[in-house]
Phi, psi and omega in degrees: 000300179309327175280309196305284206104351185191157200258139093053044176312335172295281157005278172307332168311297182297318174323287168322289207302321179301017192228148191223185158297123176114322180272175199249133176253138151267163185234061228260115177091074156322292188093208172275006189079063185310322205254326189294311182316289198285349148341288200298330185280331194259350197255327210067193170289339179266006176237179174216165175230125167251097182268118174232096170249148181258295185306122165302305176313301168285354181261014199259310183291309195302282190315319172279034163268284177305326179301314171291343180261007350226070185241138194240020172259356206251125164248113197239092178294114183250067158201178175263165177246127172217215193260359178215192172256103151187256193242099198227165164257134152284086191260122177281135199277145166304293181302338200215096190293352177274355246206022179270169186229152160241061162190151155333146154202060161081057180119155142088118198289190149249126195254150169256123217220150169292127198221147205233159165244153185297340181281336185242003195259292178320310182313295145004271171301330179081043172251155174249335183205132126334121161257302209226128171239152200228094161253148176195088172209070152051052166116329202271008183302341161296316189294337187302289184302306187279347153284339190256039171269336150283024200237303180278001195237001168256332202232102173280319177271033191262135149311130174260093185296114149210131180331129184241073193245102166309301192310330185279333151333302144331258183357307220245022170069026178221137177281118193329321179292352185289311180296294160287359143298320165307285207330290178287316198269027174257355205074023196265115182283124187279122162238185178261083175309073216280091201306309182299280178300335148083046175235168162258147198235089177298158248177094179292144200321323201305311211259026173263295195302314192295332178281033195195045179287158156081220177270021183277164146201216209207176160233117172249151168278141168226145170212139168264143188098353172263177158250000000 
């Protein structure tokens, strides 16, 4: 923000724009509702957002965020998500309120914070279909995806926004390619969401890894059915 002026405009941009009256968004790693807020705004009163933060200090801001935008359609699951139900610790970065994990990375206590699955939320709530989902929680993105498999399989036309960061994958016990692979053998077409250039680039599992040497990464589109 301080270089820019704006988070990652595109992206959110495209994101926002896919969305209509009536549909339903998850919001899996809210934050304070970079993605929830104009979410929220674009589905009405006749749509919904399900916003899922585990930090009390960021689901605190995310609310009095809605409160002040006065949106009564945003539902705020104050836990983390991975592939089963209960209990896990959320160890928090000194530095960064974007940047807690649910595995050690070096620093940063473990708080014991409640974690869902997208599949057992959805059910909850009495949601049945998905249009649009947005993840970005720091490494755990598989486990995220592997919970949602009645979610995604009710919902044929739903889209994915989500963060690709190998190293943190690593981090997080997982081989990067593996995701994308859950990904393509679900029927999910990839693009690269390119920032610098402000295009969608589609993208083969190949050229998603070449784009992400080192600590980078990327934001990808999963859509079924596209180029």
């Amino acid at each position: 923000l301080h270089s820019t002026g704006d988070y990652e405009p595109f992206a959110r941009n495209l994101f926002v724009n896919a969305l209509g009256p009536g549909m339903v968004v998850l919001d899996i790693g809210a934050h304070v509702g970079l993605y929830t807020i104009p979410s929220a705004r674009a589905v009405g009163d006749s749509g919904r957002v399900l916003a899922f933060e585990p930090h009390p200090g960021n689901r605190g801001l995310l609310e009095r965020n809605i409160a002040t935008n006065g949106l009564d359609n945003i539902t705020v699951i104050p836990a983390a998500v991975s592939d089963r139900e209960g209990q896990l610790d959320l160890h928090t970065s000194r530095f960064n309120t974007g940047d807690h994990r649910l595995y050690r990375s070096g620093g940063g206590e473990g708080v014991p914070t409640p974690v869902v699955s997208i599949d057992a939320a959805c059910r909850a709530e009495g949601i049945t279909g998905v249009d649009l989902i947005k993840i970005d929680v720091q490494g755990a993105e598989l486990q995220v995806l592997r919970g949602m498999e009645e979610t995604l399989r009710t919902s044929p036309s739903v889209r994915l926004v989500l963060e690709y960061t190998p190293w943190m994958l690593e981090k997080a016990g997982v081989v990067p390619r593996d995701l994308l692979d859950w990904l393509v053998s679900r029927g999910f077409d990839l693009s690269i969401l390119d920032e610098t250039r402000g295009v969608r680039r589609p993208a083969t599992r190949d050229q998603v890894m070449a784009a992400c040497p080192g600590r980078s990464y990327v934001n990808l589109l999963a859509a079924r059915g596209e180029a």
